[in-house]
Structure formats: structure tokens, C-alpha cells
N, C-alpha and C positions, 0 to 999 in steps of 0.2 A: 519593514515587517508586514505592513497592509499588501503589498504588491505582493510579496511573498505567498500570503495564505491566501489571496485570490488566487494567483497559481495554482499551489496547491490542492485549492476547492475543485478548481477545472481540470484540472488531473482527475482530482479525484472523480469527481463525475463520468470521463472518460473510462477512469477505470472501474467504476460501477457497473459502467455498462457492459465491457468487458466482461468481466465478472457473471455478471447474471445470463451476456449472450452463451456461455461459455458453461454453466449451470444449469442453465436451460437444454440445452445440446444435449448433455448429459447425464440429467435426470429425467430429461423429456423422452425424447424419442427411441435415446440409446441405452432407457432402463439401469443406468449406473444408479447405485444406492445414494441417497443425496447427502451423505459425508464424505463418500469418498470424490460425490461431482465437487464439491463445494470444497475438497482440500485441494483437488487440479484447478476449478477456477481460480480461489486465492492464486495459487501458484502463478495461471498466466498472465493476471490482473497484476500481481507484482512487477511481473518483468515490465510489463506496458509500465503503469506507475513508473517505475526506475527510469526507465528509458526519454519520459517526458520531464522527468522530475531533473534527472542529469543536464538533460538540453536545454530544458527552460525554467523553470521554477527556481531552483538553487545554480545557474548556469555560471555566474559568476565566482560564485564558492568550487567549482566542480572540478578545476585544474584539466587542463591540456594533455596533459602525459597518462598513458595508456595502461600505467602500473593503476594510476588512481580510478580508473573506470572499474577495475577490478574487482581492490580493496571496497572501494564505496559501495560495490552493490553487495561483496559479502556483507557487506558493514547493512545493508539497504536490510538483506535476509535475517539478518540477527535479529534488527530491530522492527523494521515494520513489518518484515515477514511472520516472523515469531509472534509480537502481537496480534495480527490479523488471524493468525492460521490458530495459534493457542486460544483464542480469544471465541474464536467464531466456531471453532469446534467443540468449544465447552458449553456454548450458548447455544447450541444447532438444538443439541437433544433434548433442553427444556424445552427452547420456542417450541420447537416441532412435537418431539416425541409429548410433553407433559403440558402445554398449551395448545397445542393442534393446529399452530399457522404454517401457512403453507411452508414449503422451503425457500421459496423467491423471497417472500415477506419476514421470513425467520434471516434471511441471508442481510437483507434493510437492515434488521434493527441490530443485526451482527457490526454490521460496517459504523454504524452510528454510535456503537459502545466503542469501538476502537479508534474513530476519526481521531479524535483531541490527541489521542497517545500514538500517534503515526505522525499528526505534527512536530508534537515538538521533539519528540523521536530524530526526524527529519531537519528539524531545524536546528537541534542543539547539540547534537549527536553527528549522524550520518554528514550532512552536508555543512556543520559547521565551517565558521570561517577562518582560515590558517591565523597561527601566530602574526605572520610577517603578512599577510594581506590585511589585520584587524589595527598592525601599526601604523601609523603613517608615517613615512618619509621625512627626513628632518634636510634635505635637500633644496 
């Protein structure tokens, strides 16, 4: 479980950065209003997140077969997508709009309200671990 949410963490780190490169872009230079930068960034911050998360983090939970890379990442968008994007969008307008911090720093404390519920999201849910891999073998 330790090995686990240090994954996780570097993921997620990874995907912060992602995140805010990808926020930045978009509320920076290219004048997008920073909800709709910050509902695209979630978005490509997911896919990254998924993408390390399948390969390394939960890699042993994540099955071989190409149905399951599918499933898992709908299953990824349900939960941590939904929390991330539901989460950091309701929280955007206070930080920003009714507290005044910037969008970058509103987008921080966005990720930091939803960390915990992305874990175990992640852990207990999406990449849990099958039936028949959590038995052991009576061979």
C-alpha cells in the first residue's frame, strides 16, 4: 500500500504539472477563460495520470487484455475524473472569483481538496484487485 501511494504521489506530481503546463497555455497566452482552461487541463492531466497509473502504480492490478485498458479508464473518468473536474470546478469560482487567488494557485488548492478521493478512488475502486488475483492458490 506504501509503494502504492508513492506512485501515486509521482503520478500525481507529474500530472500537476501537466495540469498547470496545459492551464497556463490556455489561460495565458491563448486568453481562454480559466474554467474552461482548467476543465481541458483536468481532462489532459487525466489521460497522463491514467496512462502512468495503468503502467506503473497499480500495474500489477491492471490485467493484460485490451478490453481492460478500456473499461479501467472509463471506470478512471467516472471516478477520478468526475471528482477532479466536479470538484475543481465548483471550487474554481470561489478561490478565484470570491477569494481573488490567482487561477494557477486556485487550481493547487483545487488538486489538494481532491488528492485523498482520487486515491482511494483509485485504489479501491478503479484498479482494485480481481477476485482470483486477491486468492491465493491452494496448489
Amino acid at each position: 500500500m506504501v509503494h502504492r501511494l508513492l506512485c501515486f504521489n509521482a503520478v500525481g506530481v507529474m500530472g500537476i504539472g501537466v495540469r498547470l503546463a496545459v492551464l497556463s497555455l490556455l489561460a495565458g497566452p491563448l486568453h481562454v477563460h480559466y474554467l474552461v482552461a482548467t476543465a481541458v487541463a483536468i481532462e489532459v492531466s487525466i489521460l497522463h495520470n491514467f496512462a502512468w497509473h495503468l503502467r506503473w502504480t497499480w500495474a500489477p492490478r491492471a490485467g493484460a487484455r485490451t478490453n481492460h485498458v478500456f473499461f479501467r479508464c472509463v471506470a478512471f473518468h467516472a471516478g477520478n475524473g468526475l471528482v477532479s473536474m466536479i470538484g475543481s470546478l465548483a471550487l474554481m469560482p470561489l478561490l478565484v472569483g470570491s477569494l481573488g487567488l490567482h487561477y494557477v494557485t486556485a487550481n493547487l488548492a483545487a488538486i489538494a481538496c481532491t488528492g485523498v478521493s482520487n486515491f482511494v478512488l483509485g485504489d479501491r475502486v478503479i484498479f482494485r484487485a480481481s477476485r482470483s488475483a486477491a486468492t491465493p492458490s491452494r496448489t
